[in-house]
PDBQT receptor file of N, H, CA, C and O in Angstrom, charges set to zero:
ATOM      1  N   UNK A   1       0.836  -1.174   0.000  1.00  0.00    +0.000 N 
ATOM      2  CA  UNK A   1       0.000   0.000   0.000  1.00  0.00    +0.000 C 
ATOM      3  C   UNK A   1       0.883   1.240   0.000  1.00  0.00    +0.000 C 
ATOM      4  O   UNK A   1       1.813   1.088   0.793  1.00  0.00    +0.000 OA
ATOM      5  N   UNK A   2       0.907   2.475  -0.654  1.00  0.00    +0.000 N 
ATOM      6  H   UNK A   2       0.152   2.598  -1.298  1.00  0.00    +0.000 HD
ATOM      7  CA  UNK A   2       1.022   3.634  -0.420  1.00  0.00    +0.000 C 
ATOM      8  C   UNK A   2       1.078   4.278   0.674  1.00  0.00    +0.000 C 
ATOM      9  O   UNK A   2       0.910   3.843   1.813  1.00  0.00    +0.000 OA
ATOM     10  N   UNK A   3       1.401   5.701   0.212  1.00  0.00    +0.000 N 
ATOM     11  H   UNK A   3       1.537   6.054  -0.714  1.00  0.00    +0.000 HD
ATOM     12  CA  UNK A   3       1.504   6.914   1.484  1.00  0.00    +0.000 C 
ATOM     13  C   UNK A   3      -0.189   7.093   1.603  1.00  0.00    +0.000 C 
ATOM     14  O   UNK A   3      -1.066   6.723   0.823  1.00  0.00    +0.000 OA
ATOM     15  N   UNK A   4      -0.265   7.688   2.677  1.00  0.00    +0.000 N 
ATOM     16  H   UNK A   4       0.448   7.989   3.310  1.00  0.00    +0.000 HD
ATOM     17  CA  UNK A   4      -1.791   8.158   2.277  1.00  0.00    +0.000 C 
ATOM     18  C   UNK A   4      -1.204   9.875   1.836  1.00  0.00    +0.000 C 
ATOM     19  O   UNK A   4      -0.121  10.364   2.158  1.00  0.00    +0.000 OA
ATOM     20  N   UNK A   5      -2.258  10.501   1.054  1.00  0.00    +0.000 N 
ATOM     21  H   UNK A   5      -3.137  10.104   0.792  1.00  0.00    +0.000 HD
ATOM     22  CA  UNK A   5      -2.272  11.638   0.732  1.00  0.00    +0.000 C 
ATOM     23  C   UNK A   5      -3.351  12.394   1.306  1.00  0.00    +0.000 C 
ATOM     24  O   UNK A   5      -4.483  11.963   1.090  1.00  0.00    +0.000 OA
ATOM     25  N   UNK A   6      -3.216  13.483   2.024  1.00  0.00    +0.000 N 
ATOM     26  H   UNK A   6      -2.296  13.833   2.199  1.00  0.00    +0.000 HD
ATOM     27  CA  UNK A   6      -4.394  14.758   2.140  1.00  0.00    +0.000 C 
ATOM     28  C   UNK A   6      -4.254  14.969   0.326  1.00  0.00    +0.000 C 
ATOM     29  O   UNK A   6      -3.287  15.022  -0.434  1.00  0.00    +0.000 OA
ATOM     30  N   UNK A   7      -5.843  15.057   0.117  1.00  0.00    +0.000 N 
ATOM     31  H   UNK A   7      -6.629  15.015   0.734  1.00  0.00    +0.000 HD
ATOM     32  CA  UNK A   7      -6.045  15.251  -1.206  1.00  0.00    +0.000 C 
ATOM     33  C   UNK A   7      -6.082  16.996  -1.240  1.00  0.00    +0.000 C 
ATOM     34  O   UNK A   7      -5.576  17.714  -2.103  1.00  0.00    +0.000 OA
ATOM     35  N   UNK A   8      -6.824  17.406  -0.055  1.00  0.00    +0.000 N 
ATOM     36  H   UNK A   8      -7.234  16.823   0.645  1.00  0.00    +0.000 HD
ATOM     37  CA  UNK A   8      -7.100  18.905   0.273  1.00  0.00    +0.000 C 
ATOM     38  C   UNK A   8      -5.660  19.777   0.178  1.00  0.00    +0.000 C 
ATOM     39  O   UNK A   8      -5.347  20.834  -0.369  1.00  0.00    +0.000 OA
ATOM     40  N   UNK A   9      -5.019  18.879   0.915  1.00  0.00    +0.000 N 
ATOM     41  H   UNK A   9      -5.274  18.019   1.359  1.00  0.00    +0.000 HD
ATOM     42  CA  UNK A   9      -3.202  19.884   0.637  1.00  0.00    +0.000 C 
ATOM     43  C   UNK A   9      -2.938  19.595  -0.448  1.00  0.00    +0.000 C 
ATOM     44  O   UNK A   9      -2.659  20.559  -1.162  1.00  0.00    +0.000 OA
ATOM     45  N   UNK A  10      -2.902  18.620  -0.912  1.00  0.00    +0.000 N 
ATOM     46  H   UNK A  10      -3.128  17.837  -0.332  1.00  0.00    +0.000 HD
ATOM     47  CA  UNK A  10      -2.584  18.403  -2.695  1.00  0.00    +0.000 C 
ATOM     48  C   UNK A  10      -2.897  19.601  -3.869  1.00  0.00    +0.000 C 
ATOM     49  O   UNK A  10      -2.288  20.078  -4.826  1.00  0.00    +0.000 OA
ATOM     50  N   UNK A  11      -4.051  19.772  -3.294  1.00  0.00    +0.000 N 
ATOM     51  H   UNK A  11      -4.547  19.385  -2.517  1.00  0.00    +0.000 HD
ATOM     52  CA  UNK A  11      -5.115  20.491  -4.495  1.00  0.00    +0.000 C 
ATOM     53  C   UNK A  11      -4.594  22.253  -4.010  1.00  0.00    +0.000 C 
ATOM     54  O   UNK A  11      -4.336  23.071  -4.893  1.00  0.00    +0.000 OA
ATOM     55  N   UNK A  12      -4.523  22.552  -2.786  1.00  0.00    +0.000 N 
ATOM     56  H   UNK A  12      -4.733  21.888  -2.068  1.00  0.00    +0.000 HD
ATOM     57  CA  UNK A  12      -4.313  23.791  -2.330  1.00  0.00    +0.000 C 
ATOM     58  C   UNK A  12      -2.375  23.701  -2.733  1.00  0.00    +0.000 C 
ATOM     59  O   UNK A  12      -1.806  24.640  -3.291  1.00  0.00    +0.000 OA
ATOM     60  N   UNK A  13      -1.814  22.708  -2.411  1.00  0.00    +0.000 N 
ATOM     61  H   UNK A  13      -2.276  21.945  -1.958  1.00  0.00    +0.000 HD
ATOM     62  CA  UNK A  13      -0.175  23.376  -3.419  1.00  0.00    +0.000 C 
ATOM     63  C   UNK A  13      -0.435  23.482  -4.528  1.00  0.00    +0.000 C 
ATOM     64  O   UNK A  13      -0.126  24.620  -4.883  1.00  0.00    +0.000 OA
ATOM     65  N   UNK A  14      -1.071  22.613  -5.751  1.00  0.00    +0.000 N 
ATOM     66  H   UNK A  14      -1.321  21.689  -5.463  1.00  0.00    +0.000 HD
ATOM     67  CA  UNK A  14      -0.723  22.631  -7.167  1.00  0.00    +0.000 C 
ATOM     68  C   UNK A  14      -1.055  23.751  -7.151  1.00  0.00    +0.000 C 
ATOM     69  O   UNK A  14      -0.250  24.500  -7.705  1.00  0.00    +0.000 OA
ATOM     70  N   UNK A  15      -2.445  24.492  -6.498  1.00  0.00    +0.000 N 
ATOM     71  H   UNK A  15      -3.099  23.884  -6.047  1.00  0.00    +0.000 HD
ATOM     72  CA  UNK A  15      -2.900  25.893  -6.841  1.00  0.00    +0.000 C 
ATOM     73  C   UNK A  15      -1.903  27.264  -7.038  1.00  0.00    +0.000 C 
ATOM     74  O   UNK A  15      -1.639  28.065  -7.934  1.00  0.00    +0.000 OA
ATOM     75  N   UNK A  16      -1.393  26.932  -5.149  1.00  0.00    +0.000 N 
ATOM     76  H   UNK A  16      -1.607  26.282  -4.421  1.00  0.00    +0.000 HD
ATOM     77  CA  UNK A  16      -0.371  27.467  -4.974  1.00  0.00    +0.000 C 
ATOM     78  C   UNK A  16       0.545  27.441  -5.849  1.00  0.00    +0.000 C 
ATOM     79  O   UNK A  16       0.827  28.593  -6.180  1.00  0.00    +0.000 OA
ATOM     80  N   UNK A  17       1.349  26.414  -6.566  1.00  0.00    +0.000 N 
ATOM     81  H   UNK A  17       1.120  25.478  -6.298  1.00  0.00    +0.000 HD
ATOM     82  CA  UNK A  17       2.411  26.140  -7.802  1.00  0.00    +0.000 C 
ATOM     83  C   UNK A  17       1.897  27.240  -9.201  1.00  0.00    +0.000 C 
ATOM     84  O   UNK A  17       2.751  27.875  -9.820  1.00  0.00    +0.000 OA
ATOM     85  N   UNK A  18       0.545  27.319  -9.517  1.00  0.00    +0.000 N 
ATOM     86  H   UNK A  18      -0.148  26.803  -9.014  1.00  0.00    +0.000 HD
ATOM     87  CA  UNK A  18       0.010  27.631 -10.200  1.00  0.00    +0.000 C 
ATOM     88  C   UNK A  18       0.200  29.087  -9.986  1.00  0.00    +0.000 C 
ATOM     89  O   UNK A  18       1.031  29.693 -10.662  1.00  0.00    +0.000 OA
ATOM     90  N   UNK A  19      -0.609  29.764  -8.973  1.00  0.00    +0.000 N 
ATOM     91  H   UNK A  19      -1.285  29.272  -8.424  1.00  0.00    +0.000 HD
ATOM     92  CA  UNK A  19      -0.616  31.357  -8.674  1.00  0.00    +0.000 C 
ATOM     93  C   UNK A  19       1.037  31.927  -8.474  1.00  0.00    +0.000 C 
ATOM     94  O   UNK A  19       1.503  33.045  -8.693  1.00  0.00    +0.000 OA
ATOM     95  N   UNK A  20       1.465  31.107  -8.143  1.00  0.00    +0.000 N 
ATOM     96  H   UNK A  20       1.086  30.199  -7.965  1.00  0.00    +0.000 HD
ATOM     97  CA  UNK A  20       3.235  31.464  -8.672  1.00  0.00    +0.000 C 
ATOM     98  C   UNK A  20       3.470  31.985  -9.798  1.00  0.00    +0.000 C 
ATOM     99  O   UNK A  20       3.659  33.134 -10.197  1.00  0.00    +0.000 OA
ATOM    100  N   UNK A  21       3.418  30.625 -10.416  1.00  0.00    +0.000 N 
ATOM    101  H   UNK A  21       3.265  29.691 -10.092  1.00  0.00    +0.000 HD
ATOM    102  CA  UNK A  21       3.409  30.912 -11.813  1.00  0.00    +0.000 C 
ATOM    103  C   UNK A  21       2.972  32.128 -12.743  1.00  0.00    +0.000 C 
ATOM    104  O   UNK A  21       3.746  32.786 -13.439  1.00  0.00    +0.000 OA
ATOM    105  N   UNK A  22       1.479  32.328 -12.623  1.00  0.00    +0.000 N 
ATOM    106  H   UNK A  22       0.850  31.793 -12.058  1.00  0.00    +0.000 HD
ATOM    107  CA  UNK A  22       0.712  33.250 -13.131  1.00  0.00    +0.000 C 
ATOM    108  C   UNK A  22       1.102  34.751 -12.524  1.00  0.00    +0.000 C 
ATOM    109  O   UNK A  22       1.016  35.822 -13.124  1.00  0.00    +0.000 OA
ATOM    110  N   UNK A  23       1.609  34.495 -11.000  1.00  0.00    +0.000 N 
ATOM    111  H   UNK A  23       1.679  33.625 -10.512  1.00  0.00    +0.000 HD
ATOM    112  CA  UNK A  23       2.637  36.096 -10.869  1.00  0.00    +0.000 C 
ATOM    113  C   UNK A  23       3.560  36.480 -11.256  1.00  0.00    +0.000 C 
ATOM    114  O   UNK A  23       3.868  37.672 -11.263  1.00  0.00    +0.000 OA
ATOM    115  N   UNK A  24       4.209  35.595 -11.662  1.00  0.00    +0.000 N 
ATOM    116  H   UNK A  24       3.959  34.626 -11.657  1.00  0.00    +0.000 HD
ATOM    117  CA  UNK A  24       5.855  35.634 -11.682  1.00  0.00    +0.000 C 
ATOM    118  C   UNK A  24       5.714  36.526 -13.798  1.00  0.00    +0.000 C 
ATOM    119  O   UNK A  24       6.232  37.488 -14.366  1.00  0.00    +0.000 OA
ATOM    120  N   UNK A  25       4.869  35.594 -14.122  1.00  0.00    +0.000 N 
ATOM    121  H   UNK A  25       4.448  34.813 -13.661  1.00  0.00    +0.000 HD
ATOM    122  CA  UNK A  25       4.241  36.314 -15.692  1.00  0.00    +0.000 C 
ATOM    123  C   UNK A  25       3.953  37.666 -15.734  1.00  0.00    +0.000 C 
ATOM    124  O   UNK A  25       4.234  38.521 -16.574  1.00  0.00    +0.000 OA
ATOM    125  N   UNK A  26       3.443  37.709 -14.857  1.00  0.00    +0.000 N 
ATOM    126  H   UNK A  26       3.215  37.015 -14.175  1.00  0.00    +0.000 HD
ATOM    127  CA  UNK A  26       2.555  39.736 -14.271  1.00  0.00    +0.000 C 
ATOM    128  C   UNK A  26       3.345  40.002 -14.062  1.00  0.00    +0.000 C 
ATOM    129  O   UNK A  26       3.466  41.083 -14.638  1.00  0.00    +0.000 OA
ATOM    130  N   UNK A  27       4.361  39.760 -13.450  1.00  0.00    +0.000 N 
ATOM    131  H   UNK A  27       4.263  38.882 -12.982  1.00  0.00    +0.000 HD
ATOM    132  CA  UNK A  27       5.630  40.584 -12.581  1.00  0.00    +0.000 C 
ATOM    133  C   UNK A  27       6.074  41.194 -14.129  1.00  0.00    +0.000 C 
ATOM    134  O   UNK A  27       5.872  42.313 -14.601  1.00  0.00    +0.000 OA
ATOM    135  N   UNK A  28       6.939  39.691 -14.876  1.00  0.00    +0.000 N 
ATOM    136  H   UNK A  28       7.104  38.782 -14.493  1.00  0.00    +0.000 HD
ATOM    137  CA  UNK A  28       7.670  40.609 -16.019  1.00  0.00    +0.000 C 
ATOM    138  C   UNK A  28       6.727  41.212 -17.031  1.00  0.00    +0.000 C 
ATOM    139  O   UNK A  28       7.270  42.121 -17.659  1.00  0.00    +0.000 OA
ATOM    140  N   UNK A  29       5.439  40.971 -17.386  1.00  0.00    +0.000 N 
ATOM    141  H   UNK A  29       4.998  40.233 -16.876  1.00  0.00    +0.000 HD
ATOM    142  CA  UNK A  29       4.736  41.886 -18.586  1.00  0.00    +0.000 C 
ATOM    143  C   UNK A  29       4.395  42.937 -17.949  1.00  0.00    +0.000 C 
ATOM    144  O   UNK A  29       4.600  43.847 -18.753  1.00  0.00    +0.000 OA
ATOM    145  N   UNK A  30       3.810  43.591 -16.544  1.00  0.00    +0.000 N 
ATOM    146  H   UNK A  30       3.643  42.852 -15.891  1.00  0.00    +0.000 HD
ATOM    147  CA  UNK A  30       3.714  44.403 -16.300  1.00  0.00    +0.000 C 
ATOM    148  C   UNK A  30       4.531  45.226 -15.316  1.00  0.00    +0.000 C 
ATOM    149  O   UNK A  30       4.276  46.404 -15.065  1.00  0.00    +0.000 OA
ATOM    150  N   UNK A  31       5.661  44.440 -14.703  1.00  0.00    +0.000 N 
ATOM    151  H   UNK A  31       5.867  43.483 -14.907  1.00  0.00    +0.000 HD
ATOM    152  CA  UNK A  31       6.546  45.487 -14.575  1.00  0.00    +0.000 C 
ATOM    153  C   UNK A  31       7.884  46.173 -15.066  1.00  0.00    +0.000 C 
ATOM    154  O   UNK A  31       8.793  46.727 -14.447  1.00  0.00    +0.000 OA
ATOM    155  N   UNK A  32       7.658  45.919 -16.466  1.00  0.00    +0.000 N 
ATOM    156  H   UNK A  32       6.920  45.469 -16.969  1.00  0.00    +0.000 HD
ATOM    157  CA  UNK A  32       8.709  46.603 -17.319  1.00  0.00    +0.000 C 
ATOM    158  C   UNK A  32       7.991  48.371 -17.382  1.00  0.00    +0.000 C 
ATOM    159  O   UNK A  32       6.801  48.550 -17.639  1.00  0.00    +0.000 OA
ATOM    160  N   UNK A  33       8.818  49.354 -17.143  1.00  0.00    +0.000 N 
ATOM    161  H   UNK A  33       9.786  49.209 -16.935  1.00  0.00    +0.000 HD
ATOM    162  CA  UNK A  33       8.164  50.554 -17.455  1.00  0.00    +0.000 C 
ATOM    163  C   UNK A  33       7.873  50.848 -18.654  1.00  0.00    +0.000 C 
ATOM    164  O   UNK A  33       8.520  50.240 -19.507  1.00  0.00    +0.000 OA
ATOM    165  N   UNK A  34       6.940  51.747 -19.086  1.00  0.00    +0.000 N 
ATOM    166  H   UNK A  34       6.415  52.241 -18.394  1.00  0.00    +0.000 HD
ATOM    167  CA  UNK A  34       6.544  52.305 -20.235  1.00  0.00    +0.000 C 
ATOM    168  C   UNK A  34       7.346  52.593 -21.369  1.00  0.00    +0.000 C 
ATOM    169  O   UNK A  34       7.123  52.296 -22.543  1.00  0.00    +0.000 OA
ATOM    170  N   UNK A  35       8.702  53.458 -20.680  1.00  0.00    +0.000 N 
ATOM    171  H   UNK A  35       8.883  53.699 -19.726  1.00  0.00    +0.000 HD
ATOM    172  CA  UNK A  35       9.754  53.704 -21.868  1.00  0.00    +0.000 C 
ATOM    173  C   UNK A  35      10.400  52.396 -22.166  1.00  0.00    +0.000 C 
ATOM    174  O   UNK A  35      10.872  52.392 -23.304  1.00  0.00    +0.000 OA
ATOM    175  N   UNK A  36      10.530  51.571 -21.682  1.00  0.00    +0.000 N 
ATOM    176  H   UNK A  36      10.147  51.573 -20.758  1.00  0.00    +0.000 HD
ATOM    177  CA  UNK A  36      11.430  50.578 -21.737  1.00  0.00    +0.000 C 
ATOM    178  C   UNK A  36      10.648  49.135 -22.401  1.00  0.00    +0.000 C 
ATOM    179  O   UNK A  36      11.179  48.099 -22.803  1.00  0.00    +0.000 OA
ATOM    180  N   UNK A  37       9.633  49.398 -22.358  1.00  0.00    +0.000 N 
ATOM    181  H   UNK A  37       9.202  50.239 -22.031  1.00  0.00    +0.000 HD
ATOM    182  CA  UNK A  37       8.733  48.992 -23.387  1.00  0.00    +0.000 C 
ATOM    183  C   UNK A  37       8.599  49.050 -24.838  1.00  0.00    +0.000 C 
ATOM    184  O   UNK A  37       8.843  48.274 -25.761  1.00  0.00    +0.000 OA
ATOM    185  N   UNK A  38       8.129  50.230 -24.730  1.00  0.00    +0.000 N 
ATOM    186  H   UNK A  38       7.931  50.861 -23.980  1.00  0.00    +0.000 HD
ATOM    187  CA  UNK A  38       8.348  51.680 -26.341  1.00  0.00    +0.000 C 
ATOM    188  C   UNK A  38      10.128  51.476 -26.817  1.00  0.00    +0.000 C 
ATOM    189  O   UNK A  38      10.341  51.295 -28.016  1.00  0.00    +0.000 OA
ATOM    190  N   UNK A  39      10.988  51.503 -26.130  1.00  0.00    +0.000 N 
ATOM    191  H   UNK A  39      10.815  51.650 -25.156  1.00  0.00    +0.000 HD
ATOM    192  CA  UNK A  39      12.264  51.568 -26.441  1.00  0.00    +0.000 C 
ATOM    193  C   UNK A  39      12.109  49.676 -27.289  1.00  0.00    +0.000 C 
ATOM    194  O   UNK A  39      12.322  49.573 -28.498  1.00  0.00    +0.000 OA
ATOM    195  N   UNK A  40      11.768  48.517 -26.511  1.00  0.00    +0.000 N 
ATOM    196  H   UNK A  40      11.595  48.602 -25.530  1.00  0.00    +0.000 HD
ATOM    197  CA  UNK A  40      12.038  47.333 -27.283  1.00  0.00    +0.000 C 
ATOM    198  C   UNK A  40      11.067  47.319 -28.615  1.00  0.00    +0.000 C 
ATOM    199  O   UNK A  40      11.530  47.165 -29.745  1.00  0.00    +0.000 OA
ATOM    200  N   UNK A  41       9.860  47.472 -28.380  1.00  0.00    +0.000 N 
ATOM    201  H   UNK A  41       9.484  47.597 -27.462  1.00  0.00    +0.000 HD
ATOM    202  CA  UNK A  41       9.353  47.584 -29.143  1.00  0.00    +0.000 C 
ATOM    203  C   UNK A  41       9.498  48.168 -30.670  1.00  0.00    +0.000 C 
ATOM    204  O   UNK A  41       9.227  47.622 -31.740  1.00  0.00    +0.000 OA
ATOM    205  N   UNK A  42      10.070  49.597 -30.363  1.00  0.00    +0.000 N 
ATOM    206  H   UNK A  42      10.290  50.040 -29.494  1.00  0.00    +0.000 HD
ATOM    207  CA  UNK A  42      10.695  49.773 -31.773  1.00  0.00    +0.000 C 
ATOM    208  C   UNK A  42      12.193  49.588 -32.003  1.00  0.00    +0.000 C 
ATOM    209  O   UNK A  42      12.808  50.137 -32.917  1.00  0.00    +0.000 OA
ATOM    210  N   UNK A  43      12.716  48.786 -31.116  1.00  0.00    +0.000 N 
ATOM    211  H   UNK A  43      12.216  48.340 -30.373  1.00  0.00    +0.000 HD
ATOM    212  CA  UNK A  43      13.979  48.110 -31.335  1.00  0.00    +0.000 C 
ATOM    213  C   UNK A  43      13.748  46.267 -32.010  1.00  0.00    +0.000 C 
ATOM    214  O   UNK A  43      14.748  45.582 -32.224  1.00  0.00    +0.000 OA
ATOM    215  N   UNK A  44      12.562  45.806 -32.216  1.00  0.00    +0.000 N 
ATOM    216  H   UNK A  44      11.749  46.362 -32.042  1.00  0.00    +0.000 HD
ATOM    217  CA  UNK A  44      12.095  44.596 -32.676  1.00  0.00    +0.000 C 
ATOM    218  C   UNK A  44      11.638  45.168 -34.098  1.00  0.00    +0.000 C 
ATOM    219  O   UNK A  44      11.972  44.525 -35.093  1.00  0.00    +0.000 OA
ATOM    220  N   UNK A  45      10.597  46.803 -34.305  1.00  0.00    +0.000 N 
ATOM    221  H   UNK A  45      10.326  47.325 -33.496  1.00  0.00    +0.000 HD
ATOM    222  CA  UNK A  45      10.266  46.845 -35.707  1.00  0.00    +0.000 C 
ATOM    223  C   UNK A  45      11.568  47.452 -36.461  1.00  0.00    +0.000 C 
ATOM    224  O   UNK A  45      11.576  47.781 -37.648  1.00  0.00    +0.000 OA
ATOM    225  N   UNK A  46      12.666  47.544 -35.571  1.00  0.00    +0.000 N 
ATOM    226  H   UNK A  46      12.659  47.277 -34.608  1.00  0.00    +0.000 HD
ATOM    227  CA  UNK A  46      13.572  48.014 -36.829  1.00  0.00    +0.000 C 
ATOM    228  C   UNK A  46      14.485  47.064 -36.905  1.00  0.00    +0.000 C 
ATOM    229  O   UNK A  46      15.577  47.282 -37.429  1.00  0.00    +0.000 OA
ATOM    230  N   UNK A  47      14.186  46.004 -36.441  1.00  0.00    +0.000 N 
ATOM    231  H   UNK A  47      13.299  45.827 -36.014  1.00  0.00    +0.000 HD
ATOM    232  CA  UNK A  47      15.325  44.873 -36.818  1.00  0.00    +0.000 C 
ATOM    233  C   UNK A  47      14.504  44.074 -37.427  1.00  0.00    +0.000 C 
ATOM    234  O   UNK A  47      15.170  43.311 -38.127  1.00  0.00    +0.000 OA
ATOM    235  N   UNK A  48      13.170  43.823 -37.530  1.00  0.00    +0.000 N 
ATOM    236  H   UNK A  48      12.630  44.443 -36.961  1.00  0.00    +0.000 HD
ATOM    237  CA  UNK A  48      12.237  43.118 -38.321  1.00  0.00    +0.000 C 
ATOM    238  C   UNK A  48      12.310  43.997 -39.868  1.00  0.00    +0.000 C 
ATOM    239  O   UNK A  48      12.348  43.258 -40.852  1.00  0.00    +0.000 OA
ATOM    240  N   UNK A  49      12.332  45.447 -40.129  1.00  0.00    +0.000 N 
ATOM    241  H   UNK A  49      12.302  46.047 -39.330  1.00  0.00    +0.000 HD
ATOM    242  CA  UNK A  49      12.777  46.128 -41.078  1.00  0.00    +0.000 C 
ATOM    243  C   UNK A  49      13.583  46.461 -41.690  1.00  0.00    +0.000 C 
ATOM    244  O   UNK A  49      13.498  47.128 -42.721  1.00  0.00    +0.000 OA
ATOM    245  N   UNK A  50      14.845  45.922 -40.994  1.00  0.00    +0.000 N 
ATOM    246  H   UNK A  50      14.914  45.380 -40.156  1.00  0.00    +0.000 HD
ATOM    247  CA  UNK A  50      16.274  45.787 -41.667  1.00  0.00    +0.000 C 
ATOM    248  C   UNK A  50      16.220  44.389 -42.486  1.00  0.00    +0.000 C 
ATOM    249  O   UNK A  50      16.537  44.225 -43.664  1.00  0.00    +0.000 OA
ATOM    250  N   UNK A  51      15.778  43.503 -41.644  1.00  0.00    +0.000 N 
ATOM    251  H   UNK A  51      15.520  43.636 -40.687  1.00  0.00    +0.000 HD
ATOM    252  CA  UNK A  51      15.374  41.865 -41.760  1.00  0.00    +0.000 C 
ATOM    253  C   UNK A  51      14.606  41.865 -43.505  1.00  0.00    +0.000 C 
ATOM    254  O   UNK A  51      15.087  41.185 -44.412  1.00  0.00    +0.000 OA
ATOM    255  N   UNK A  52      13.666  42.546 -43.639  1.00  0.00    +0.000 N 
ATOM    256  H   UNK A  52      13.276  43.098 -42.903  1.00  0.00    +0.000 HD
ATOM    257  CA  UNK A  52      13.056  42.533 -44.485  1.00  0.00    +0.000 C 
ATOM    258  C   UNK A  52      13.436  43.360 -45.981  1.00  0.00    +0.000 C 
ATOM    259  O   UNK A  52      12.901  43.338 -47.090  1.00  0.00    +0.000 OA
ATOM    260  N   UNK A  53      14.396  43.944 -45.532  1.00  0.00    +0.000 N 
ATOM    261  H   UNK A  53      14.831  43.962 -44.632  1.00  0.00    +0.000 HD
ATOM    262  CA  UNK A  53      14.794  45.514 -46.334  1.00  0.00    +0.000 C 
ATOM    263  C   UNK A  53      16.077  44.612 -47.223  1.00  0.00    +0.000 C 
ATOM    264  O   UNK A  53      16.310  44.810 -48.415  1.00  0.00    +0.000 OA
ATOM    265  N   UNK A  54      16.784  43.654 -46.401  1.00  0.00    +0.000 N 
ATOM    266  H   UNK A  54      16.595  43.493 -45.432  1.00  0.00    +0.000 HD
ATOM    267  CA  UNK A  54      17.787  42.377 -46.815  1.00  0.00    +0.000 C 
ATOM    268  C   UNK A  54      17.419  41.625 -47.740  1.00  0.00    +0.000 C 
ATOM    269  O   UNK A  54      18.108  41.498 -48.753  1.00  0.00    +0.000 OA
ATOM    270  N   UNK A  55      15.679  40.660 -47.482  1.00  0.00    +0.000 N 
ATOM    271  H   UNK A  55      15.119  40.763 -46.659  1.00  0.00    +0.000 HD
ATOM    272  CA  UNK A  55      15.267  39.748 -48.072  1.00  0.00    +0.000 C 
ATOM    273  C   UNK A  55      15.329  39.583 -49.322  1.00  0.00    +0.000 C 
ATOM    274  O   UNK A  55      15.272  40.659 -49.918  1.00  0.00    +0.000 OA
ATOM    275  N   UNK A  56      15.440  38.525 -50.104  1.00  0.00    +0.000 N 
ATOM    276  H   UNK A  56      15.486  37.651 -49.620  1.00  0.00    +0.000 HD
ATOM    277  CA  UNK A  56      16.015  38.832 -51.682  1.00  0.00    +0.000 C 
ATOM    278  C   UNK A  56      14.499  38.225 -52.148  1.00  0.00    +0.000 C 
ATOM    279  O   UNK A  56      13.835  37.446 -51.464  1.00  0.00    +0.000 OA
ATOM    280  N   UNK A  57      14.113  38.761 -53.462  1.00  0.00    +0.000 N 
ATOM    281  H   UNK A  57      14.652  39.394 -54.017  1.00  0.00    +0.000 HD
ATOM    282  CA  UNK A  57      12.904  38.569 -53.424  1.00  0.00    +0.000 C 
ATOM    283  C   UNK A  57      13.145  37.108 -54.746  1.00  0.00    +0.000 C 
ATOM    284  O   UNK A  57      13.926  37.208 -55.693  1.00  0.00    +0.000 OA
ATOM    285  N   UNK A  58      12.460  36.129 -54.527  1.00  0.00    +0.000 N 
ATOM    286  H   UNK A  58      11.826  36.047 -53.758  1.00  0.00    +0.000 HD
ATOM    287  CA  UNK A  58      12.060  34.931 -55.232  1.00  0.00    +0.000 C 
ATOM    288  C   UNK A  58      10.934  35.132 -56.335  1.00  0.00    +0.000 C 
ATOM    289  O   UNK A  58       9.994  34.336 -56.324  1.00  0.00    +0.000 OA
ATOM    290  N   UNK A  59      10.955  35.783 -56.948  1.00  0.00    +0.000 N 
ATOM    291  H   UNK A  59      11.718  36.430 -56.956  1.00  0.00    +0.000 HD
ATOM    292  CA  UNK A  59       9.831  35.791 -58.463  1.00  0.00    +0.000 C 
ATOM    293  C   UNK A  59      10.110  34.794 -59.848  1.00  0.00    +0.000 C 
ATOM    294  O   UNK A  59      10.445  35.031 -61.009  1.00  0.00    +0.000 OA
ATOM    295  N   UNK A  60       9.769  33.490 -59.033  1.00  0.00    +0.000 N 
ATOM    296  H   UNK A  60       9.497  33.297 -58.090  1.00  0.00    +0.000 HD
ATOM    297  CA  UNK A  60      10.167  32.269 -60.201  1.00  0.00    +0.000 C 
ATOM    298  C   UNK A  60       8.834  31.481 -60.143  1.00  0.00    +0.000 C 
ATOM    299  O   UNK A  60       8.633  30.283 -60.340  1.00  0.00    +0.000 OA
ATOM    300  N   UNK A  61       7.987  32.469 -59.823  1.00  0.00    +0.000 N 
ATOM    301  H   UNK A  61       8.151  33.443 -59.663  1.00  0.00    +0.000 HD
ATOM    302  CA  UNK A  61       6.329  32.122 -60.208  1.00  0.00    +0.000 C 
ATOM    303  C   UNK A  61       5.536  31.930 -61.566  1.00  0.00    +0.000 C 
ATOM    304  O   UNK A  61       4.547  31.259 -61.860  1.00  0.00    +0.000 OA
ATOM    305  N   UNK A  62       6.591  33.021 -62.473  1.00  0.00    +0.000 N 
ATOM    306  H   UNK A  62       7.394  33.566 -62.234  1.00  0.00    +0.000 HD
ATOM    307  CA  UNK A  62       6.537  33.290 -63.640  1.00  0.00    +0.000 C 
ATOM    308  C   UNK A  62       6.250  32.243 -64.661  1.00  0.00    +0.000 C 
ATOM    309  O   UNK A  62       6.199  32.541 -65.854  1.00  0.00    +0.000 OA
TER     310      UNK A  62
C-alpha cells in the first residue's frame, strides 16, 4: 500500500504552484516601465525592417 495523501493539501499546493506561476508572468509583462517597453518595441520593428529591407525577393512564379 502507499503513502496516504491529504487530497485537500494536494489540491491547495498545485494551486499554490500555479498562482506562482501566473505572478511571476505579471511581474515581467507588467513590470517593465513604459519607456522601456516603447524603447524594445521599436527596437524589434527596426530589426524586423532591416530583416526585411535584406530579403532577396524569389519571383520564379513566372
Amino acid at each position: 500500500m502507499g503513502d496516504v495523501v491529504n487530497l485537500n493539501r494536494a489540491r491547495k499546493a498545485r494551486a499554490k504552484t500555479q498562482a506562482e506561476k501566473t505572478a511571476a508572468n505579471n511581474r515581467v509583462k507588467h513590470g517593465t516601465p513604459k519607456h522601456l517597453r516603447q524603447k524594445g518595441d521599436a527596437e524589434r520593428k527596426r530589426t524586423e525592417a532591416e530583416i526585411d529591407g535584406k530579403r532577396l525577393d524569389d519571383d520564379t512564379n513566372d
